[in-house]
PyMOL CGO cylinders between C-alpha atoms (Angstrom):
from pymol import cmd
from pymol.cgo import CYLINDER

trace = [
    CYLINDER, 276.08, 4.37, 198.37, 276.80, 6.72, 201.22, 0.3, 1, 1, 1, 1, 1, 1,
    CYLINDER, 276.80, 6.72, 201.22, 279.06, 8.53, 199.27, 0.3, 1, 1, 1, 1, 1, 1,
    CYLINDER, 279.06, 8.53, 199.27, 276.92, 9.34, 196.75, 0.3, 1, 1, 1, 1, 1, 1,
    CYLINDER, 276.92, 9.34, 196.75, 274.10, 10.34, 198.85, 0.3, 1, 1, 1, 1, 1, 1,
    CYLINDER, 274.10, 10.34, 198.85, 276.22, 12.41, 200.43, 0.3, 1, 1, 1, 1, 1, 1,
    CYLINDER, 276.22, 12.41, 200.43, 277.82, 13.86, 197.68, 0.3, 1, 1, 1, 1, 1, 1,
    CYLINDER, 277.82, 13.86, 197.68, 274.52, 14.67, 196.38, 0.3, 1, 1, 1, 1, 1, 1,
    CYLINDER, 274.52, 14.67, 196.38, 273.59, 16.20, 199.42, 0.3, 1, 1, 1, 1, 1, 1,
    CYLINDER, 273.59, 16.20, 199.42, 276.71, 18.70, 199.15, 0.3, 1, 1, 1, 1, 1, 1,
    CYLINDER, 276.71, 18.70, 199.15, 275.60, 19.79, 195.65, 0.3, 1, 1, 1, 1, 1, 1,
    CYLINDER, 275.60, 19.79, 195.65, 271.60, 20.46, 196.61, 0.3, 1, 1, 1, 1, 1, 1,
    CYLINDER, 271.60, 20.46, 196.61, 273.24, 22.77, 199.19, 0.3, 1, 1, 1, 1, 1, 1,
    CYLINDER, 273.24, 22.77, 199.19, 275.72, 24.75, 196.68, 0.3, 1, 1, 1, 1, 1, 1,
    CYLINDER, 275.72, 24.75, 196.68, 273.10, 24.83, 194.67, 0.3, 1, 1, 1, 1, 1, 1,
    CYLINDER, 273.10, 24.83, 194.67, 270.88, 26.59, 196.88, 0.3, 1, 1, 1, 1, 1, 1,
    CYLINDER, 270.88, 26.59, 196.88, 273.34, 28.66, 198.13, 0.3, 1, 1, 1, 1, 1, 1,
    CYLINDER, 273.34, 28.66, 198.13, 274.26, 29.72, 194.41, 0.3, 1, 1, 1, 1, 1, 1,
    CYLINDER, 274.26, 29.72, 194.41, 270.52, 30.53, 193.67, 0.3, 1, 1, 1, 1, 1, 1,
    CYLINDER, 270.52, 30.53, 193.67, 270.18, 32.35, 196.92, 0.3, 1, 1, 1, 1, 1, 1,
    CYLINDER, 270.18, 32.35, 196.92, 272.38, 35.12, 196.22, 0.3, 1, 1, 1, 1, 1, 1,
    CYLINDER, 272.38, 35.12, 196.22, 270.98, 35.50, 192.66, 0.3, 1, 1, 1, 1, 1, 1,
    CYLINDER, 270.98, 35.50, 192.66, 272.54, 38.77, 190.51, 0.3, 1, 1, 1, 1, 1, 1,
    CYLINDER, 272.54, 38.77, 190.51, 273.87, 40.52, 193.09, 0.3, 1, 1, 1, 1, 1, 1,
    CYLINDER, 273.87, 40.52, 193.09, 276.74, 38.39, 193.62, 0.3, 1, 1, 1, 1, 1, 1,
    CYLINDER, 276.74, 38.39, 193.62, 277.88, 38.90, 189.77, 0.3, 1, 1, 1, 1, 1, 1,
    CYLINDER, 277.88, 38.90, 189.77, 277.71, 42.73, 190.54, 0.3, 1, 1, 1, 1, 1, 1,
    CYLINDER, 277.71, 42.73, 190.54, 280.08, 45.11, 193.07, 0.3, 1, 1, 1, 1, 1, 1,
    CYLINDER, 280.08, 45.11, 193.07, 277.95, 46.57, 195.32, 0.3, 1, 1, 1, 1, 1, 1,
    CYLINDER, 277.95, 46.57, 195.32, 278.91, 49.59, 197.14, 0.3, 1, 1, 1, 1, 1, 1,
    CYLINDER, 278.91, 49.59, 197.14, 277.54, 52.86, 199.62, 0.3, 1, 1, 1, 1, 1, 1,
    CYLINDER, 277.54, 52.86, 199.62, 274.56, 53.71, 197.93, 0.3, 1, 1, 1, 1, 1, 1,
    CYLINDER, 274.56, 53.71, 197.93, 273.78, 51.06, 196.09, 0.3, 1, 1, 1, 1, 1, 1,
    CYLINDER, 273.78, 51.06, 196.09, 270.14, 49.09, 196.75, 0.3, 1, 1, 1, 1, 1, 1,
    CYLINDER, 270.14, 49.09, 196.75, 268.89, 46.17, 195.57, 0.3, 1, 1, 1, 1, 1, 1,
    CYLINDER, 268.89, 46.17, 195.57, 265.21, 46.26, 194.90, 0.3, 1, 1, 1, 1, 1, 1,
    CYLINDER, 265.21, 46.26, 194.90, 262.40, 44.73, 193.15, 0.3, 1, 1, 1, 1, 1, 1,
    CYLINDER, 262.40, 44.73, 193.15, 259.75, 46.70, 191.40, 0.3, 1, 1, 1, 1, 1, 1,
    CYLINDER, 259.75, 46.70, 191.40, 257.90, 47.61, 188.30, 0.3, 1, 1, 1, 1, 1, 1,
    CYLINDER, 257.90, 47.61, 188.30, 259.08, 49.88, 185.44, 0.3, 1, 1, 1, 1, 1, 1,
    CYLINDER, 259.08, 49.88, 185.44, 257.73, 52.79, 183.18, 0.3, 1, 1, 1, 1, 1, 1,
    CYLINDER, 257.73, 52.79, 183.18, 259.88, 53.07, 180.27, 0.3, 1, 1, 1, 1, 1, 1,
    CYLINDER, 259.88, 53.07, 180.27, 260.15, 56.64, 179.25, 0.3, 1, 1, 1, 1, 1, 1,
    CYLINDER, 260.15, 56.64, 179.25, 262.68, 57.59, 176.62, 0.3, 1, 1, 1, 1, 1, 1,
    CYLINDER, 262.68, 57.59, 176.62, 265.35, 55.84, 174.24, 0.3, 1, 1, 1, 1, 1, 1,
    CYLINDER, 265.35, 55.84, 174.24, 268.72, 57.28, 173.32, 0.3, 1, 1, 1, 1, 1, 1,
    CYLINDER, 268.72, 57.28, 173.32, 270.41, 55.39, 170.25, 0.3, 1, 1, 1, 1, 1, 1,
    CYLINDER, 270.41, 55.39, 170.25, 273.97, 54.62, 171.45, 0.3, 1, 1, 1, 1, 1, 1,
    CYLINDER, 273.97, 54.62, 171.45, 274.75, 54.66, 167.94, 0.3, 1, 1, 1, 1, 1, 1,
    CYLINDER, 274.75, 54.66, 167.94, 277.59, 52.32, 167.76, 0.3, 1, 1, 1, 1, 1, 1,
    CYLINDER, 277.59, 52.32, 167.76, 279.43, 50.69, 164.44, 0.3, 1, 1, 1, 1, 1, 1,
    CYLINDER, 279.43, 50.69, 164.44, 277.99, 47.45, 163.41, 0.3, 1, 1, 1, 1, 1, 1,
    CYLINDER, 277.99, 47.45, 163.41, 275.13, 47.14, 166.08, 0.3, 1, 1, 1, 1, 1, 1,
    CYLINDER, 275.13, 47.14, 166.08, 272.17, 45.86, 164.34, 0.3, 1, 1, 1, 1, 1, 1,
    CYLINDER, 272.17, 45.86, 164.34, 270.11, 45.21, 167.67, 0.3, 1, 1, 1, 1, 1, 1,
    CYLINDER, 270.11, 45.21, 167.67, 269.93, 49.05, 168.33, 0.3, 1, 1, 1, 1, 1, 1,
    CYLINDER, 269.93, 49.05, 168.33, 271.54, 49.44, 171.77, 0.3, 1, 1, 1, 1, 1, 1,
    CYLINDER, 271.54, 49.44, 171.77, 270.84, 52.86, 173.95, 0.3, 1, 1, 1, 1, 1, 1,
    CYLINDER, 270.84, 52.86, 173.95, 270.10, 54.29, 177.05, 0.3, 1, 1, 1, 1, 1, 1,
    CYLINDER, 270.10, 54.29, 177.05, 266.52, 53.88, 178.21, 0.3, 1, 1, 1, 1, 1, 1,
    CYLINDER, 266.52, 53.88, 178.21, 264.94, 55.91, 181.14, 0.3, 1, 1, 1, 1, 1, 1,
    CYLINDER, 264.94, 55.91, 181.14, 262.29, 54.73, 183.09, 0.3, 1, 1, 1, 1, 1, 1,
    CYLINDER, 262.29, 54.73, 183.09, 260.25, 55.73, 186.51, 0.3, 1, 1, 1, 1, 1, 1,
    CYLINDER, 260.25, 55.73, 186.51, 260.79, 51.96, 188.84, 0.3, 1, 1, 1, 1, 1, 1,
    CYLINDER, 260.79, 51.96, 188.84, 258.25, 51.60, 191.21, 0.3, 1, 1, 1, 1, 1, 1,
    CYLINDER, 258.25, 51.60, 191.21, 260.23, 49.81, 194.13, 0.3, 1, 1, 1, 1, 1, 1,
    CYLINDER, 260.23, 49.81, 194.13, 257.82, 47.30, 195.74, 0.3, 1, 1, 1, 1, 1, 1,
    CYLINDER, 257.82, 47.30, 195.74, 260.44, 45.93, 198.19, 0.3, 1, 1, 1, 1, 1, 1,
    CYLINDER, 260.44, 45.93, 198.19, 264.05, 46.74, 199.04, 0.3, 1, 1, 1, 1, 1, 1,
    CYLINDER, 264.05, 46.74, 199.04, 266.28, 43.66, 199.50, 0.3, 1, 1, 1, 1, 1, 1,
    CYLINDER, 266.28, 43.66, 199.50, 269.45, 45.48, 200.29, 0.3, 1, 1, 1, 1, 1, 1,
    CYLINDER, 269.45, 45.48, 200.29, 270.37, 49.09, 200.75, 0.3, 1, 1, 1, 1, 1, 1,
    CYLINDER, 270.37, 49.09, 200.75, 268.26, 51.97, 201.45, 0.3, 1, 1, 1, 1, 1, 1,
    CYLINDER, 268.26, 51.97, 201.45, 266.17, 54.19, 198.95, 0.3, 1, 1, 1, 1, 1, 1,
    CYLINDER, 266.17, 54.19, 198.95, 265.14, 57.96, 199.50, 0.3, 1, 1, 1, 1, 1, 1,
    CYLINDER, 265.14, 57.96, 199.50, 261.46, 56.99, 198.00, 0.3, 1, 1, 1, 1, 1, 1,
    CYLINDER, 261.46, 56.99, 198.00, 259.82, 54.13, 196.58, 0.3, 1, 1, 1, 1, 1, 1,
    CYLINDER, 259.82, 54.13, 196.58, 259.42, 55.97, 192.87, 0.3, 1, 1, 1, 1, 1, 1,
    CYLINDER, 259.42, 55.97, 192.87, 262.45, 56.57, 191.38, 0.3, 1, 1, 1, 1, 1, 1,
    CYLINDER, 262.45, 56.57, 191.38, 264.05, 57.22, 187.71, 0.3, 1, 1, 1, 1, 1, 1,
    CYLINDER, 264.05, 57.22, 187.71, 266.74, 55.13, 186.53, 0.3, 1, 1, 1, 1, 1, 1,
    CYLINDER, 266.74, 55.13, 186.53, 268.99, 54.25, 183.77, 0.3, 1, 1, 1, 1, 1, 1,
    CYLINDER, 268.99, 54.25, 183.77, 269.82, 51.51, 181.73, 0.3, 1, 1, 1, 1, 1, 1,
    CYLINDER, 269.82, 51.51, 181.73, 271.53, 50.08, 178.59, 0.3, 1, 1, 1, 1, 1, 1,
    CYLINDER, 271.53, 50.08, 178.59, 269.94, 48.02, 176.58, 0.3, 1, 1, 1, 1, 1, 1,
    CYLINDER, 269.94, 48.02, 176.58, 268.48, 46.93, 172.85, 0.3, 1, 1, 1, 1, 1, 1,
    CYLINDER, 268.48, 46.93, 172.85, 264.79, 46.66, 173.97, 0.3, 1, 1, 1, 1, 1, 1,
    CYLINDER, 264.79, 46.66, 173.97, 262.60, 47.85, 177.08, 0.3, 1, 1, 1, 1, 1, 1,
    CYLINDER, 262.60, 47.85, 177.08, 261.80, 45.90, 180.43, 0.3, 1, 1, 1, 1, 1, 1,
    CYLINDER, 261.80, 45.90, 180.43, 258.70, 44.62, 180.79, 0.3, 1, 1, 1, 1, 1, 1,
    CYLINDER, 258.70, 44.62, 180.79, 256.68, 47.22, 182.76, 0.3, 1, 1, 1, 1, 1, 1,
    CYLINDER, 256.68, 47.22, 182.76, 254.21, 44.58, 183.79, 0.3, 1, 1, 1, 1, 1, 1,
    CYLINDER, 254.21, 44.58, 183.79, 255.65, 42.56, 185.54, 0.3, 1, 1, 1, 1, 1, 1,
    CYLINDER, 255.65, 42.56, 185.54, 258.37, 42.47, 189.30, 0.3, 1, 1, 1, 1, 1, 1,
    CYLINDER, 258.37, 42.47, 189.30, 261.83, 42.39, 188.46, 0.3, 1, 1, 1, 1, 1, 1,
    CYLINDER, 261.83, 42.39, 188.46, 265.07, 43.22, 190.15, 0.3, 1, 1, 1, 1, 1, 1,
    CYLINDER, 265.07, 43.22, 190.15, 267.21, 45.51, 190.46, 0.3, 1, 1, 1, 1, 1, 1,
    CYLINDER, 267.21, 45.51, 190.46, 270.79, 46.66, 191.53, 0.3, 1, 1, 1, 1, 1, 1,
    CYLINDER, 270.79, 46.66, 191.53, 270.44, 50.55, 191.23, 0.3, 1, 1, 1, 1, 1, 1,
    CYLINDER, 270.44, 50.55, 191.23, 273.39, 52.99, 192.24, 0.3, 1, 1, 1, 1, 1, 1,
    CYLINDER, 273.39, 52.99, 192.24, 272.48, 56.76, 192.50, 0.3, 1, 1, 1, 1, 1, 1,
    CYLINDER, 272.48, 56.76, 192.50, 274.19, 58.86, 189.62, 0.3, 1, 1, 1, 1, 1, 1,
    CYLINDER, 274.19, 58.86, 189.62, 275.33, 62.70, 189.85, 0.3, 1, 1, 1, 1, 1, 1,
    CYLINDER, 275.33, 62.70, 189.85, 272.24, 63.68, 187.86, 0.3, 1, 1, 1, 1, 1, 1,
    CYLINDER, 272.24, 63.68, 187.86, 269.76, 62.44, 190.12, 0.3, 1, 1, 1, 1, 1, 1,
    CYLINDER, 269.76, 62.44, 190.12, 268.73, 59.36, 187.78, 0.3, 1, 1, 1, 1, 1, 1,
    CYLINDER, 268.73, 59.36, 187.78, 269.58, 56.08, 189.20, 0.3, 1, 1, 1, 1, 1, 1,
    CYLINDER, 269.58, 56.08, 189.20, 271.47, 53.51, 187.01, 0.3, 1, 1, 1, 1, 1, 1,
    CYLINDER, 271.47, 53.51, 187.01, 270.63, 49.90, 186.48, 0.3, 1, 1, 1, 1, 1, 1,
    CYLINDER, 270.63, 49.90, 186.48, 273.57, 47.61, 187.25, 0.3, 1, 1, 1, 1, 1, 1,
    CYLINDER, 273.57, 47.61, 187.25, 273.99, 44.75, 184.54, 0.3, 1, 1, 1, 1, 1, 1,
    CYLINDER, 273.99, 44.75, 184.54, 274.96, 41.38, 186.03, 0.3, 1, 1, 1, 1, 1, 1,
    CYLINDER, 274.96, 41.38, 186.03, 278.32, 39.98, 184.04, 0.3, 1, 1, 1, 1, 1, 1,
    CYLINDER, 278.32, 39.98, 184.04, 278.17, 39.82, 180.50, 0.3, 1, 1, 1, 1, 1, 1,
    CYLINDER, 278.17, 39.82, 180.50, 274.88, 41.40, 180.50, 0.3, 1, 1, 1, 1, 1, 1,
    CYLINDER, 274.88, 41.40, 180.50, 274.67, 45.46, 179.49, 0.3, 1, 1, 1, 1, 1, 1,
    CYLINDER, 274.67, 45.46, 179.49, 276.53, 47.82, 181.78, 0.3, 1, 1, 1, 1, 1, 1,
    CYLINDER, 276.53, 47.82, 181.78, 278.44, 47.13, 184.69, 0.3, 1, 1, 1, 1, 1, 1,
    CYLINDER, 278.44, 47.13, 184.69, 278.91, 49.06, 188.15, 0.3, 1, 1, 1, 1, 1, 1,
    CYLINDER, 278.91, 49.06, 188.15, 282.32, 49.12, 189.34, 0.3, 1, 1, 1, 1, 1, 1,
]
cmd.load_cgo(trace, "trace")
């Protein structure tokens, strides 16, 4: 009975540990990179215009309102940023985000594993 208890114990704290760290862990961060929360303001679509994709994938450009920075630094708290996807965010609502600054002055959006684009 101790054993299990125990064992039990040992998972609850994985667990929490796991949820914890959240997306960033399934992403490389690196110099410049921030990990914020905030609201978004989608602005334009790009078709990516790829063979066979019936969901309608592109690049989507947005102004993110940052409402807290987890990790990293940002220059201000209204930035515009870049990322892939087949619909737009929900502007209503506080998501995160792991942003990395691009050489065009947009920021992109870095996808978690298996999710859109990836920062490497």
């Amino acid at each position: 009975m101790i054993r299990v208890a125990l064992t039990l114990a040992s998972l609850a704290a994985m667990a929490g540990t796991a949820l914890a760290t959240g997306d960033t862990a399934r992403t490389r961060f690196r110099a410049g990179d921030a990990i914020v929360l905030g609201t978004v303001k989608n602005l334009d679509y790009r078709a990516a215009n790829m063979p066979d994709d019936i969901l309608g994938h592109g690049w989507i450009t947005a102004d993110l309102h940052i409402t807290k920075v987890e990790r990293g630094t940002v220059p201000t708290s209204d930035l515009k940023v870049r990322y892939f996807a087949h619909t737009y965010r929900y502007g209503d609502r506080i998501l995160r985000f792991h942003i990395r600054p691009s050489g065009d002055g947009i920021y992109s959006v870095c996808a978690k594993r298996g999710e859109g684009v990836r920062c490497k």
